[in-house]
C-alpha positions as CSV (number, residue, x, y, z in Angstrom):
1,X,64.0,68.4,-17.9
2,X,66.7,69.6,-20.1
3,X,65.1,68.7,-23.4
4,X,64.7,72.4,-24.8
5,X,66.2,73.7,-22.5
6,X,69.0,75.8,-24.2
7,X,66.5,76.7,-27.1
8,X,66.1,80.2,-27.9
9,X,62.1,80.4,-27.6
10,X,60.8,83.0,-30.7
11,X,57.5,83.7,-29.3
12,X,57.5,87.5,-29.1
13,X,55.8,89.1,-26.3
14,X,52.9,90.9,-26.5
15,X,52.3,94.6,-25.1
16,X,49.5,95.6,-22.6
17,X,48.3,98.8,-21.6
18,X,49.9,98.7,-17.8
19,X,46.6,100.5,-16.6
20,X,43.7,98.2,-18.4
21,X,45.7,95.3,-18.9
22,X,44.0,95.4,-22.3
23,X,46.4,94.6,-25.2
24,X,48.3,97.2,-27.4
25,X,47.5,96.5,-31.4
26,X,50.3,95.9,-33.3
27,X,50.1,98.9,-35.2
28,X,50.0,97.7,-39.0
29,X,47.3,95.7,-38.4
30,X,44.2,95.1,-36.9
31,X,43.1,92.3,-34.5
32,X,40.0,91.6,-36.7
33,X,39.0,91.4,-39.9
34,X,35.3,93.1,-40.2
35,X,32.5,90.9,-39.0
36,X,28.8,91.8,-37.6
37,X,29.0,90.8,-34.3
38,X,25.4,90.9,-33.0
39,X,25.0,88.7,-36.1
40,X,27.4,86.2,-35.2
41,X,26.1,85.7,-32.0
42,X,22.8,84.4,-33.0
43,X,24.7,81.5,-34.9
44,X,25.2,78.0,-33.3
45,X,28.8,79.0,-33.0
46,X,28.3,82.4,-31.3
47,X,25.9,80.8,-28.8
48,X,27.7,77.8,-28.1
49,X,30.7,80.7,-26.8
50,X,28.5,82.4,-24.6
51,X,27.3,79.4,-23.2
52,X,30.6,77.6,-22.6
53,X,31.9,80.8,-20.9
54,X,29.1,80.5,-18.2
55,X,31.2,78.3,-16.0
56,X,34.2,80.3,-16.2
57,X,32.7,83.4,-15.6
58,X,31.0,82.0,-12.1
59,X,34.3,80.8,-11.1
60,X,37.1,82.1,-12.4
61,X,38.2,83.0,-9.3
62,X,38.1,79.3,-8.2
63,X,39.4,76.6,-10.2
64,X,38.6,73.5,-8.3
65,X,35.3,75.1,-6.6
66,X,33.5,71.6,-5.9
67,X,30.9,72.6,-8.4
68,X,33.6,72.6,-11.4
69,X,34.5,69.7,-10.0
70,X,31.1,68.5,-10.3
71,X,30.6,70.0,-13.8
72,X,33.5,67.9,-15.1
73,X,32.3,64.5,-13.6
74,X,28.6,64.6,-15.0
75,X,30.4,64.9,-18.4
76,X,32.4,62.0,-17.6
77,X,35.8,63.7,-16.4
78,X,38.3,64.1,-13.2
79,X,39.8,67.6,-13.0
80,X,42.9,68.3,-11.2
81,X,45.5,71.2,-10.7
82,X,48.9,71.2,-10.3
83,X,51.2,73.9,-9.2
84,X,48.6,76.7,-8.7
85,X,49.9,77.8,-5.7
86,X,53.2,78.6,-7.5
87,X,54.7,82.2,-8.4
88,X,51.1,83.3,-8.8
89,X,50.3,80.3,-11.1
90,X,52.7,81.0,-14.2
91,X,53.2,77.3,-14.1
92,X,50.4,76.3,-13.3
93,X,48.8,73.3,-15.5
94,X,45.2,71.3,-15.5
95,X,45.2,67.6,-15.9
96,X,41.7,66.0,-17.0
97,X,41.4,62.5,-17.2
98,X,38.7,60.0,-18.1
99,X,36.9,59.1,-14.9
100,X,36.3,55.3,-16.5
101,X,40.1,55.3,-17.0
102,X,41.8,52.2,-16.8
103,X,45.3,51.6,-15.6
104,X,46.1,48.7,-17.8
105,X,45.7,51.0,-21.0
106,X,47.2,54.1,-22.7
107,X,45.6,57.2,-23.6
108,X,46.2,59.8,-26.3
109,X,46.9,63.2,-24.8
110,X,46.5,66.5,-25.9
111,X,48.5,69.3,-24.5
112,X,46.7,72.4,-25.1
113,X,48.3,76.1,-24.6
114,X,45.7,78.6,-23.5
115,X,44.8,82.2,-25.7
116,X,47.2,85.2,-25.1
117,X,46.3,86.7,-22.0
118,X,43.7,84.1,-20.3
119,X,43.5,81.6,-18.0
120,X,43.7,77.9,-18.2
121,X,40.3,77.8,-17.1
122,X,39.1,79.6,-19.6
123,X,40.8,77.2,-22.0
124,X,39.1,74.2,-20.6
125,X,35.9,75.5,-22.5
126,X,37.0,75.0,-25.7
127,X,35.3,71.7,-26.6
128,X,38.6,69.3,-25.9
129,X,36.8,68.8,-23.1
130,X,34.0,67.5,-24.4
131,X,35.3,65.2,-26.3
132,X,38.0,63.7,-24.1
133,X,35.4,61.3,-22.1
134,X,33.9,60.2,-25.0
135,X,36.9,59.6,-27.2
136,X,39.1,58.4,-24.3
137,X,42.0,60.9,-24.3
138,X,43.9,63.2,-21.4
139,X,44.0,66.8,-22.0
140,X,46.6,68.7,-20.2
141,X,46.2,72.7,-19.9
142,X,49.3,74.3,-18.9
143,X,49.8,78.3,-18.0
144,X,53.5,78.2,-19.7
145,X,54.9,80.5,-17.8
146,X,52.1,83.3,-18.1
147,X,49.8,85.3,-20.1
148,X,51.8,84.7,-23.6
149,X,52.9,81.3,-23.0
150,X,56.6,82.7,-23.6
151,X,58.5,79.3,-21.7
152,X,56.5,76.5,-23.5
153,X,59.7,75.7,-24.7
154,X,61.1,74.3,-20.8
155,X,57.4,74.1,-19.6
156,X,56.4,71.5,-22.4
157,X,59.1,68.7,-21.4
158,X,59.1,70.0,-17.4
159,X,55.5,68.8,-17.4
160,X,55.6,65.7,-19.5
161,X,58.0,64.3,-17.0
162,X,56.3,65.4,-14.3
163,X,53.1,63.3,-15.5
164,X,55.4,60.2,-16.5
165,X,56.6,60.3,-12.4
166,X,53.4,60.6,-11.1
167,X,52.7,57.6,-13.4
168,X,49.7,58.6,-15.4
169,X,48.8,56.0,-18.2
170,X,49.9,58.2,-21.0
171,X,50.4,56.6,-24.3
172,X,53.6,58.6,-25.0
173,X,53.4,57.7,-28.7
174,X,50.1,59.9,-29.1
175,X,51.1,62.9,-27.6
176,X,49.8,66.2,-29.6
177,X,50.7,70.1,-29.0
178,X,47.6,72.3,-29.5
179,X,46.4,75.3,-28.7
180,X,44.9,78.9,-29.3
181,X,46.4,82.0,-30.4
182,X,48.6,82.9,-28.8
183,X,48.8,79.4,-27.5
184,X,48.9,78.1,-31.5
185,X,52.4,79.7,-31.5
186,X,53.0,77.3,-28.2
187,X,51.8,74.3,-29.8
188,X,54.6,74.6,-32.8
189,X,57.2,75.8,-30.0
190,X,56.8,72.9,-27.8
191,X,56.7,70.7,-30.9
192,X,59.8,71.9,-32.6
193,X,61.7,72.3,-29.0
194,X,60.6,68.6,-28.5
195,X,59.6,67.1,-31.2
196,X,60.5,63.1,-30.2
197,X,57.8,64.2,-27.7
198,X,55.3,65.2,-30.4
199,X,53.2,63.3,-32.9
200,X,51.1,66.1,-34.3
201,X,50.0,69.9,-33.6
202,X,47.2,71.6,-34.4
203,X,47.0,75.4,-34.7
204,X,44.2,77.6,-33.9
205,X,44.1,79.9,-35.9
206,X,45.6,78.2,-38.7
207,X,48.2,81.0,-40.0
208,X,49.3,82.4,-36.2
209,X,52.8,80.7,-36.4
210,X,53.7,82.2,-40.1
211,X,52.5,85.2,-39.4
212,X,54.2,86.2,-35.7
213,X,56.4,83.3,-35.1
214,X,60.4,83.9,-35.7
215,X,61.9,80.8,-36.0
216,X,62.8,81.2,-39.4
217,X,65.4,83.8,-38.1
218,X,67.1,81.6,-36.0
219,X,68.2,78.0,-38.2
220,X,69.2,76.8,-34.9
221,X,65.8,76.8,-33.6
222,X,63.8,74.7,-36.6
223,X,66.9,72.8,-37.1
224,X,66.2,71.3,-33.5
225,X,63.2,68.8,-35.0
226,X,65.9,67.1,-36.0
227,X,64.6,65.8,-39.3
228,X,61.5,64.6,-37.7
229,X,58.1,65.2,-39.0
230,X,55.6,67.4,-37.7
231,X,52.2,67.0,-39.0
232,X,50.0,69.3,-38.2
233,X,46.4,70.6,-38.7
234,X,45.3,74.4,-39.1
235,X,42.1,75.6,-38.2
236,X,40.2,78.9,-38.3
237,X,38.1,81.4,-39.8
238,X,38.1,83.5,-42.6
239,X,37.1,86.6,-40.5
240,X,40.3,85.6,-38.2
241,X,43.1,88.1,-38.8
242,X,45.3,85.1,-38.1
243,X,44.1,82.9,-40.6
244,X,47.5,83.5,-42.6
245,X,47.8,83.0,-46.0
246,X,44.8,85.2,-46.8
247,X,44.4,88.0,-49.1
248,X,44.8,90.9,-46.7
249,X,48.2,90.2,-45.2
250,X,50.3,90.2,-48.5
251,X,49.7,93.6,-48.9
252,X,51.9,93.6,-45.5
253,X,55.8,94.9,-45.4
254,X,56.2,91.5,-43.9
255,X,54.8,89.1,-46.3
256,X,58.3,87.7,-47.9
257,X,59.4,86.9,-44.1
258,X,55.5,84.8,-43.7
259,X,55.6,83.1,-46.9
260,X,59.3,82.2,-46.0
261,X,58.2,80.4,-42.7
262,X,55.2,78.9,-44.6
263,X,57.6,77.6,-47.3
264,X,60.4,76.5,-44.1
265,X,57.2,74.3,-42.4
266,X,56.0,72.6,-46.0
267,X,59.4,71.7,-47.1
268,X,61.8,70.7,-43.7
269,X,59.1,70.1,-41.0
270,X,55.8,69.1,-42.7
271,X,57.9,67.0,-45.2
272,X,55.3,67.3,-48.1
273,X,56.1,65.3,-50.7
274,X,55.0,67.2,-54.2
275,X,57.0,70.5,-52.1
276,X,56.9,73.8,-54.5
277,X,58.9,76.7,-53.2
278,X,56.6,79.2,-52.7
279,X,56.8,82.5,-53.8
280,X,54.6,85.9,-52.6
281,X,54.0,86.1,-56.5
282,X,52.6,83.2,-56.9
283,X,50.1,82.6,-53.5
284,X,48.8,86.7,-55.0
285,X,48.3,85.4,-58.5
286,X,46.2,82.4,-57.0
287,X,44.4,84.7,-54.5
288,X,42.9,86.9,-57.0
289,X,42.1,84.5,-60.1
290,X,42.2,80.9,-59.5
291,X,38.9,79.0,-60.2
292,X,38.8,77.1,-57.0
293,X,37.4,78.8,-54.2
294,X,40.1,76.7,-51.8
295,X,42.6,78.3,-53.5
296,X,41.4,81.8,-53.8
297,X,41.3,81.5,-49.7
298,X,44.7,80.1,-49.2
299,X,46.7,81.1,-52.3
300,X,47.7,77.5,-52.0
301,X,47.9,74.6,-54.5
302,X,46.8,71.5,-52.4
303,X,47.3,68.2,-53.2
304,X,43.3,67.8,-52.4
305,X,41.1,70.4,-51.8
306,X,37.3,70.5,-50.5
307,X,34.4,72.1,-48.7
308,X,32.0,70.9,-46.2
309,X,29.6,72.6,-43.9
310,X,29.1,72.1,-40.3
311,X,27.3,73.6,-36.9
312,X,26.0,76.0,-39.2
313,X,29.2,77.2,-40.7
314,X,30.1,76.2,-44.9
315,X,34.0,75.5,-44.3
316,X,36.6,75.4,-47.2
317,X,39.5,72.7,-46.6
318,X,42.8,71.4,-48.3
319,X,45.2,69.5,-47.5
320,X,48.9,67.9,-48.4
321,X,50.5,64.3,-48.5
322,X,54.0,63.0,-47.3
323,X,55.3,60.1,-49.3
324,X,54.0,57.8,-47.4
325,X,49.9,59.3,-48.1
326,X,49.6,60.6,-44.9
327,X,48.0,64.2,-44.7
328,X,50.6,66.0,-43.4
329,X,49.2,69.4,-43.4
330,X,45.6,69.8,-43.3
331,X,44.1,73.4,-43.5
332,X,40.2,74.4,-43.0
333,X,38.4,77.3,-42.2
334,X,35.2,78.5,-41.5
335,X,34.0,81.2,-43.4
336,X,33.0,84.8,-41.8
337,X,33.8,83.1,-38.5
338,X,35.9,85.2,-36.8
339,X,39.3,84.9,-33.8
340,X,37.4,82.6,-31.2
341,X,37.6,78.6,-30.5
342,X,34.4,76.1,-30.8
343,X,33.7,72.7,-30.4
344,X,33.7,71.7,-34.3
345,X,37.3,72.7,-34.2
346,X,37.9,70.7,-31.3
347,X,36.3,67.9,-33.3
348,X,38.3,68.4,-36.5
349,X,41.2,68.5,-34.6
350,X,41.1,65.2,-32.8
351,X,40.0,63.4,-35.9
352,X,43.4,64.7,-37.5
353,X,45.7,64.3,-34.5
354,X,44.5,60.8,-33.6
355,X,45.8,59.4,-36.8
356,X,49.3,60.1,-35.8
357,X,52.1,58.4,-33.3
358,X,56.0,58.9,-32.9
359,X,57.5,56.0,-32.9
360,X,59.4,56.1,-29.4
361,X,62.4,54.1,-30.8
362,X,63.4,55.4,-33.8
363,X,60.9,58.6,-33.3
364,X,59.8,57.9,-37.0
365,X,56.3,59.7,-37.8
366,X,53.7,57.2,-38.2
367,X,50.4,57.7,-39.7
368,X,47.2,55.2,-38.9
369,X,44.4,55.7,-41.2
370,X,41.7,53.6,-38.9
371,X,42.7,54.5,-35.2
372,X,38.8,55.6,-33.8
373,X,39.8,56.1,-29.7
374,X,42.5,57.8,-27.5
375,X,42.4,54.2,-25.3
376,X,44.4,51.2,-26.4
């Protein structure tokens, strides 16, 4: 459990108003980019939400009432909770396994880190859920030491080993760090704190780490991937204030100290192989006149770059190779869609992660180009 350990973790606290335990804007910007709301919940996204939060609502209260318990196994899945009993559940974490699981395989497992402020419960409706019987994978949810998942750095490697004791049939090459706001932050935390533990990440919102998360202030704390590379995929929508690079931030006081963890992840963690420094110049310049839409999104030159449309949402999407072809960062985002989680980003995110082991060995990044389950 020492793994981390003496890391300094970056991931700034948030304020709440003591009285509503609402949260406190950060003053030079706002939490939202505009977006009709009443509109957005007519979509198949916005419905999907309010239908997913159904369960929580009846029961946040109770985890493992027997009818969640229930819920989970007509869609295929065991649900069990650890620690919940413990200092008012700061570390706390949800295991969810296959219930066709076989102890003579290995599964893929995602660890995913819950939104600023919620519960783990909560965070089991995001659609990893869904997609864990079908696919074959374990999903962990862990509380990380509270509300903003401020000790995912000890937390992260304190529950990995506590799974490998009680002998669960992990495949501990395919282990991936995601999670959601707040939570995205976690996922590159644990990853960078750990990253022999780590094959992938993928970030919900796509820009959340750039745009609030320190680490390029402390060279001791990226330094500690020790060379290894993170891939990772970034998701989100283009009404997300989090959804870094986009227009709107650069007009921000801080938009030299984002582009400069941007440019830290491409180059020395991501490991993109046609790196450019980047420059706040530059990313504008792109931003306001390039031809490609992809690029007037991101203010990013990708290596690829696309759009696609699903559950109702058109979606723009680029991405970036490592020398050895693998897509090492992958961005897409849905447009007008707005700081929430849905299924098709759960799906977009498995098809990434699964692609991508660590090599327990030599804890070389290895990408697989036809892997189709979590089970082998």
């Amino acid at each position: 459990g020492q793994i981390g350990a003496n890391m300094k973790n970056w991931i700034p606290l948030l304020r709440y108003d003591t009285l509503t335990n609402k949260r406190i804007p950060d003053p030079e910007e706002e939490n939202e980019l505009p977006y009709d709301e009443e509109a957005f919940a007519q979509t198949d996204i916005g419905r999907e939400l309010t239908q997913n939060l159904e369960l929580y609502r009846k029961y946040s209260e109770s985890p493992m009432h027997p009818e969640v318990i229930a819920y989970w196994e007509k869609r295929g899945l065991k649900k069990e909770l650890f620690d919940y009993e413990t200092e008012e559940g700061k570390y706390a974490y949800s295991v969810f396994t296959p219930l066709d699981m076989k102890t003579n395989k290995k599964y893929a497992m995602i660890y995913f880190s819950h939104g600023g402020g919620v519960t783990i419960n909560l965070a089991e409706t995001y659609g990893f859920n869904t997609l864990a019987a079908v696919e074959k994978y374990i999903v962990v949810y862990p509380n990380n030491g509270g509300r903003s998942n401020n000790e995912v750095d000890t937390e992260f490697p304190r529950i990995m080993e506590t799974l490998r004791e009680k002998k669960y049939p992990i495949d501990w090459e395919r282990v991936y760090c995601a999670g959601f706001s707040s939570g995205s932050e976690a996922s590159v935390c644990a990853a960078c704190t750990c990253p022999e533990m780590a094959a992938a990440v993928a970030v919900l919102p796509g820009g959340q780490p750039f745009k609030d998360l320190k680490f390029h202030t402390g060279p001791d704390y990226y330094a500690s991937t020790k060379g290894l590379r993170i891939p990772g995929i970034f998701i989100g929508g283009t009404a997300d204030v989090a959804s870094y690079p986009a227009p709107w931030i650069l007009d921000n006081k801080k938009k030299d100290y984002r582009v400069h963890n941007l440019d830290i992840w491409m180059r020395d963690i991501a490991q993109i192989k046609n790196y450019r420094p980047l420059s706040s110049a530059h990313m504008e310049e792109l931003l306001a006149n390039s031809q490609d839409p992809v690029e007037r999104e991101f203010g990013l030159e990708f290596d690829i770059s696309y759009s696609f449309h699903v559950q109702g949402a058109d979606w723009l999407g680029g991405e970036f190779y490592g020398k050895d072809g693998a897509p090492v960062m992958r961005y897409a985002r849905a447009i007008g869609i707005p700081h929430v989680v849905w299924s098709s980003q759960a799906n977009l995110a498995w098809d990434y992660l699964k692609h991508f082991r660590r090599d327990q060995d030599t804890g070389e990044s290895i990408y697989d180009p036809v892997i189709c389950w979590g089970e082998r």
